[in-house]
C-alpha positions as CSV (number, residue, x, y, z in Angstrom):
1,X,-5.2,-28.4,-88.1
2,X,-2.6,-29.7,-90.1
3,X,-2.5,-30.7,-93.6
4,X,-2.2,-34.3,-92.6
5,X,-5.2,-34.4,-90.7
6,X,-6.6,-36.9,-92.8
7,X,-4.3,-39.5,-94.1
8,X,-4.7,-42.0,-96.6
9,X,-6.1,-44.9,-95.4
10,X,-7.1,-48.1,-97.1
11,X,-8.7,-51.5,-96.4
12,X,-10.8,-52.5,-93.3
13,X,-8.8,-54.1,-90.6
14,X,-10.9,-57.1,-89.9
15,X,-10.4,-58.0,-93.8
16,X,-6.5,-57.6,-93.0
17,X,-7.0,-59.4,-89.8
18,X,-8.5,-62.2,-91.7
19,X,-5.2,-62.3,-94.3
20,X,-2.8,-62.5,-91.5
21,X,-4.6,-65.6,-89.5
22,X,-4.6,-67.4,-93.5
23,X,-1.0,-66.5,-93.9
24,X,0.4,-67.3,-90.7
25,X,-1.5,-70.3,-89.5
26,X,-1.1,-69.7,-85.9
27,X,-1.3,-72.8,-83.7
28,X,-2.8,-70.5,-80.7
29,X,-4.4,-67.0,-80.7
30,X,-5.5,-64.9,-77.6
31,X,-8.0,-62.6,-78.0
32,X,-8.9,-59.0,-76.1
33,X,-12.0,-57.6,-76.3
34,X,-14.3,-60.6,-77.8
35,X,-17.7,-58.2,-78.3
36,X,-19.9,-59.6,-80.7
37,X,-17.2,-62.4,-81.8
38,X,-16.6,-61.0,-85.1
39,X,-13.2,-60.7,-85.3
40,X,-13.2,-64.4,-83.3
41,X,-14.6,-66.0,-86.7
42,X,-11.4,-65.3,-88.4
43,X,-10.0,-68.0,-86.8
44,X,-8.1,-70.3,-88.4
45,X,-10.3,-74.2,-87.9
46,X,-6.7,-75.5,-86.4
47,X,-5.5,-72.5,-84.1
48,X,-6.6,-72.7,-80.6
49,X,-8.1,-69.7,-79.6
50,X,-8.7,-68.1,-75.8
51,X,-10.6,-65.3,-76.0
52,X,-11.5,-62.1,-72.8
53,X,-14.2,-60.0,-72.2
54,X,-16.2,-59.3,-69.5
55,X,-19.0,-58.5,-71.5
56,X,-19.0,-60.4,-74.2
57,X,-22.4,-60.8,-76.5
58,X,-21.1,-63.4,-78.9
59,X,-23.4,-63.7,-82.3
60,X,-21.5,-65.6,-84.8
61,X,-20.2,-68.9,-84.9
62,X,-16.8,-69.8,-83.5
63,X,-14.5,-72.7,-83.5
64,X,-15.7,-75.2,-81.0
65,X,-12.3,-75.4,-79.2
66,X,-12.2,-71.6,-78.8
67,X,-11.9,-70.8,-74.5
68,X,-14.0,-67.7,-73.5
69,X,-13.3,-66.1,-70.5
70,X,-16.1,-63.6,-69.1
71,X,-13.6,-61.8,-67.1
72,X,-11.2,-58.6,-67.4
73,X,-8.1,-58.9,-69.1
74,X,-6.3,-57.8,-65.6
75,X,-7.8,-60.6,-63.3
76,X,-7.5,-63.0,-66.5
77,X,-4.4,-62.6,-66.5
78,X,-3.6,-62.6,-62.5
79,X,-5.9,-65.9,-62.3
80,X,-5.1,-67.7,-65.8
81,X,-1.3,-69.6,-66.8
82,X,-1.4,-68.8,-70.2
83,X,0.1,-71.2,-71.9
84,X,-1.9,-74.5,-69.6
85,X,-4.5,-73.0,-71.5
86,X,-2.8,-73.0,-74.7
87,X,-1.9,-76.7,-74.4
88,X,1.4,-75.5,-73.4
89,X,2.1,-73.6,-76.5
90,X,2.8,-69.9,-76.4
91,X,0.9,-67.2,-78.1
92,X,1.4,-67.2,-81.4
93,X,-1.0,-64.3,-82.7
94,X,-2.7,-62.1,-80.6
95,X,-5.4,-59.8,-81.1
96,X,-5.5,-56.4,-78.4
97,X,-9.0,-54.6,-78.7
98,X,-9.8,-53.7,-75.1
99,X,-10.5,-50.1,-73.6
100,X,-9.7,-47.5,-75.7
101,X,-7.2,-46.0,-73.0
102,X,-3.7,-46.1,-73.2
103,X,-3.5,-47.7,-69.6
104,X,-5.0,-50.5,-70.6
105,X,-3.9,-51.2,-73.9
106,X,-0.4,-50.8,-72.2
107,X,-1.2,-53.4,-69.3
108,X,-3.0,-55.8,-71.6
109,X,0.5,-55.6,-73.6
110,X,3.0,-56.6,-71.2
111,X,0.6,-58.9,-70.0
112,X,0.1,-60.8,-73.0
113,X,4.1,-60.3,-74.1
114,X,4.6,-62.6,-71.1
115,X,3.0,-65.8,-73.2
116,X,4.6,-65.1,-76.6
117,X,7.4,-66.8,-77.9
118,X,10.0,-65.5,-80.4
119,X,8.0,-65.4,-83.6
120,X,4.5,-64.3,-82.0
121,X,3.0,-61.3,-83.2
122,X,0.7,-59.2,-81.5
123,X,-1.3,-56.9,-83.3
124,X,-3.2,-53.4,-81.3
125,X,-6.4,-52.1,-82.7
126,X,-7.0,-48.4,-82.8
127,X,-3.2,-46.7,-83.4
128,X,-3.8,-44.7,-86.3
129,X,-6.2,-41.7,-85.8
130,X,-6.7,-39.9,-88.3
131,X,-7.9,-36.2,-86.8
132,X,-7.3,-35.1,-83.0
133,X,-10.5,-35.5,-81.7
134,X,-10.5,-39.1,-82.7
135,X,-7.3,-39.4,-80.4
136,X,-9.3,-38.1,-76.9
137,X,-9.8,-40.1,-74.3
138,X,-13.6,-39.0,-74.1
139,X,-15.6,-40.3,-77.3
140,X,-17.1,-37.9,-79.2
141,X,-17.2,-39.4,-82.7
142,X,-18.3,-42.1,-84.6
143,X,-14.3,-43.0,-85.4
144,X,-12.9,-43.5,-82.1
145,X,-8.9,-44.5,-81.1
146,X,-9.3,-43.0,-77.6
147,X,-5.7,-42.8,-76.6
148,X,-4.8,-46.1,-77.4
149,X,-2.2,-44.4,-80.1
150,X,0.3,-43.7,-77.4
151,X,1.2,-47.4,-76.8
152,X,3.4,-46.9,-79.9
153,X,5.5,-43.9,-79.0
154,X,6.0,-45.3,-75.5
155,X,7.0,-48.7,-76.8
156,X,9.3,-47.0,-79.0
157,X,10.8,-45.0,-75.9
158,X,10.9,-47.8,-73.4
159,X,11.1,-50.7,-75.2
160,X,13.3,-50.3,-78.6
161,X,14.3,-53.8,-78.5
162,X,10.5,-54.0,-80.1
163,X,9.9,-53.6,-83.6
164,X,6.7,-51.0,-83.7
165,X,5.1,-50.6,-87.4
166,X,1.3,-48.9,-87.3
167,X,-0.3,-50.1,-90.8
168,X,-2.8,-47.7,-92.3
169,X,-5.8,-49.7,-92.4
170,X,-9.6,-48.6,-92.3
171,X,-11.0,-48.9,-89.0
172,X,-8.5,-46.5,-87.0
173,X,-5.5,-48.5,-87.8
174,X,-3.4,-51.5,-86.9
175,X,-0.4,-51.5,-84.9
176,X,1.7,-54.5,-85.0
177,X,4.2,-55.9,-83.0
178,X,7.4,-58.0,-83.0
179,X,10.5,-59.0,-81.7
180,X,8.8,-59.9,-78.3
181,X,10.7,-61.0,-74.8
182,X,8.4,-63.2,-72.7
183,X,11.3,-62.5,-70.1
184,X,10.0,-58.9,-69.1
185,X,8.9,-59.0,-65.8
186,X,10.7,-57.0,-64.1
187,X,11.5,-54.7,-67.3
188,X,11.2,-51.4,-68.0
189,X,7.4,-51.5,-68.5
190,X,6.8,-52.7,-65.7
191,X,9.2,-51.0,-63.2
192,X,8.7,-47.8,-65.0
193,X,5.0,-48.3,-65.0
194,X,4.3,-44.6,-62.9
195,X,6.6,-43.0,-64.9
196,X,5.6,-44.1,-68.4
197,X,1.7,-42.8,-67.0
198,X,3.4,-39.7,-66.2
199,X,4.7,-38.7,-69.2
200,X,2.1,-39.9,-71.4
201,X,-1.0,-38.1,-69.4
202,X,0.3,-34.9,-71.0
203,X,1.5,-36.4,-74.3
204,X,-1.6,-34.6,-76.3
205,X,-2.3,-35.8,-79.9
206,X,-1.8,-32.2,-81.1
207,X,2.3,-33.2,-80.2
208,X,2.3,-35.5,-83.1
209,X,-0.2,-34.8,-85.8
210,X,2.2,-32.8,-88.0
211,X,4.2,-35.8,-88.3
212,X,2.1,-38.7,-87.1
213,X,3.4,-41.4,-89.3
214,X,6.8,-40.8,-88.3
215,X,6.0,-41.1,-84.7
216,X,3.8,-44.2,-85.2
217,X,5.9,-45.9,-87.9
218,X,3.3,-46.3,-89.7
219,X,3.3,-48.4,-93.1
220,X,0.7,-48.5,-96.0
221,X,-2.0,-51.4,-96.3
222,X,-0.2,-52.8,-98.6
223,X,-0.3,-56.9,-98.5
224,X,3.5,-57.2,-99.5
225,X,4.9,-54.9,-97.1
226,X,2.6,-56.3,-94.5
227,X,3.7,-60.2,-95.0
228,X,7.5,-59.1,-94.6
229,X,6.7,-58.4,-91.6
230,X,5.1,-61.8,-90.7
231,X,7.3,-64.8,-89.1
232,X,7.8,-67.5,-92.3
233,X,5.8,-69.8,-93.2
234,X,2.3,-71.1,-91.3
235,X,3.1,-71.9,-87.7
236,X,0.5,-74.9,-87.3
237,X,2.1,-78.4,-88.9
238,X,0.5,-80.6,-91.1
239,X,-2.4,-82.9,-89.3
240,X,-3.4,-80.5,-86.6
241,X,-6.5,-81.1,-85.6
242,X,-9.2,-79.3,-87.1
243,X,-12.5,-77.2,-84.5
244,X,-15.4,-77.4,-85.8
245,X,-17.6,-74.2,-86.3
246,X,-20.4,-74.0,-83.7
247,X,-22.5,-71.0,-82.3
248,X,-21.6,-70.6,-78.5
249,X,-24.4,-70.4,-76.0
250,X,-23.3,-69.6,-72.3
251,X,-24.8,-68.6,-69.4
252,X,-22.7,-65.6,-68.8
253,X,-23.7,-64.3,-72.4
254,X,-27.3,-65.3,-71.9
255,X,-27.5,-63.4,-68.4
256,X,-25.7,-60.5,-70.3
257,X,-28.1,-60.2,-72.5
258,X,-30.9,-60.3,-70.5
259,X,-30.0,-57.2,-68.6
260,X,-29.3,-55.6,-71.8
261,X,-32.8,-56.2,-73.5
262,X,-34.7,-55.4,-69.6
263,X,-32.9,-51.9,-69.3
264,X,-33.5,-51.0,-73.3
265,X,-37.5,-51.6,-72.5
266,X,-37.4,-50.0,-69.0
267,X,-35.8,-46.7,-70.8
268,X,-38.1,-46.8,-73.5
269,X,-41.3,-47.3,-70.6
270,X,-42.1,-50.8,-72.7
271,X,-41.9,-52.8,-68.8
272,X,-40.5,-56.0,-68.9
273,X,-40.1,-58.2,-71.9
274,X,-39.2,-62.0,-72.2
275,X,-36.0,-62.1,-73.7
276,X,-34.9,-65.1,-76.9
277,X,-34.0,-68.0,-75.4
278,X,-30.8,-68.3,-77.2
279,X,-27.9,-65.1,-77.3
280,X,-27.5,-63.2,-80.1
């Protein structure tokens, strides 16, 4: 193992996540990967948020306005116009937390690329690992990128137009995003898609971890180096109207947990036990 095997890190990424939503203001913010909605509280009472996951257990509250669809990012995104959703606005911020595999975090990507306009950001969790069996597409640890890491080298390959910067944050890292072209339909991502899985099935971790932060351009937690990096000034004007904070009870997430609590009690031989009446 090499002696960079584990880098400096510092921070926690929801605590930067939480900066960037106060600095920029966005007026819209698309979400993947919901879980528990903690990341979805960060939310800015004037930015209208959509937020995608099938599985979604929400469990603090979140703006009243924010749209939650129990779905797959693929058939969200095959079903859904974007920006009718967004009021027609484009995606000003978005959040990528999805699968932990490079396939996906590369669909979910172009997909969401499509809606962004020319000072959206989009910001991927889990880019940074910081040892090699972090960086494996099998979880085996507690800290866990899977192979989410190889969105940046392949961005940098296929799509240099991008600018690509990885910020060493706790919580396996922060890759964000910029530069983006909504007009990429038929680009390079997309006609190249078989390719690109090609040559990054083989592309092992072990490649790169002599000199990982050259290959993920990655930058220090470091708020002034992280706000150059952010488009000017908040995006949302004066008067926008303001959600208000509510906790969101829905079917989907009720049902969800239902099954959860029923096979928990039928592993541990407890039978079946009423579950709360409200999600948690």
């Amino acid at each position: 193992m090499s002696n960079e095997a584990a880098p400096h890190v510092s921070g926690y990424y929801l605590d930067l996540l939480a900066r960037i939503h106060r600095e920029m203001r966005p007026r819209t913010y698309l979400e993947i990967g919901v879980h528990t909605g903690e990341s979805m509280t960060l939310v800015q009472p004037e930015t209208l948020a959509l937020g995608i996951d099938p599985v979604a257990s929400i469990r603090r509250p979140i703006n009243s306005t924010a749209k939650l669809f129990f779905e797959r990012s693929d058939d969200f995104f095959a079903r859904h116009d974007v920006r009718a959703e967004l009021g027609g606005r484009p995606v000003d911020l978005a959040f990528i937390d999805g699968m932990h595999l490079f396939e996906y975090a590369l669909r979910d990507f172009r997909n969401v690329e499509r809606w962004c306009g020319p000072d959206s950001v989009v910001l991927v969790h889990d880019c940074y690992p910081r040892a090699a069996e972090h960086a494996a597409r099998r979880r085996s640890t507690r800290e866990w990128t899977g192979d989410t890491w190889k969105l940046v080298p392949c961005l940098k390959e296929y799509r240099p137009d991008l600018d690509v910067a990885v910020i060493r944050v706790g919580g396996t890292g922060l890759a964000m995003i910029r530069n983006l072209d909504s007009d990429q339909d038929h680009g390079p991502l997309h006609s190249k898609y078989d390719e690109i899985m090609d040559h990054f099935r083989a592309f092992d971790f072990a490649r790169i971890e002599a000199h990982r932060d050259a290959v993920l351009n990655s930058v220090p937690n470091d708020w002034d180096v992280v706000a150059s990096m952010l488009p000017r000034g908040p995006l949302a004007v004066a008067g926008t109207p303001r959600a208000t904070r509510r906790r969101r009870v829905n079917a989907r997430i009720a049902l969800h947990q239902a099954k959860r609590v029923a096979k928990l009690a039928a592993s541990r031989g407890l039978g079946r036990r009423a579950p709360s009446s409200e999600a948690t």
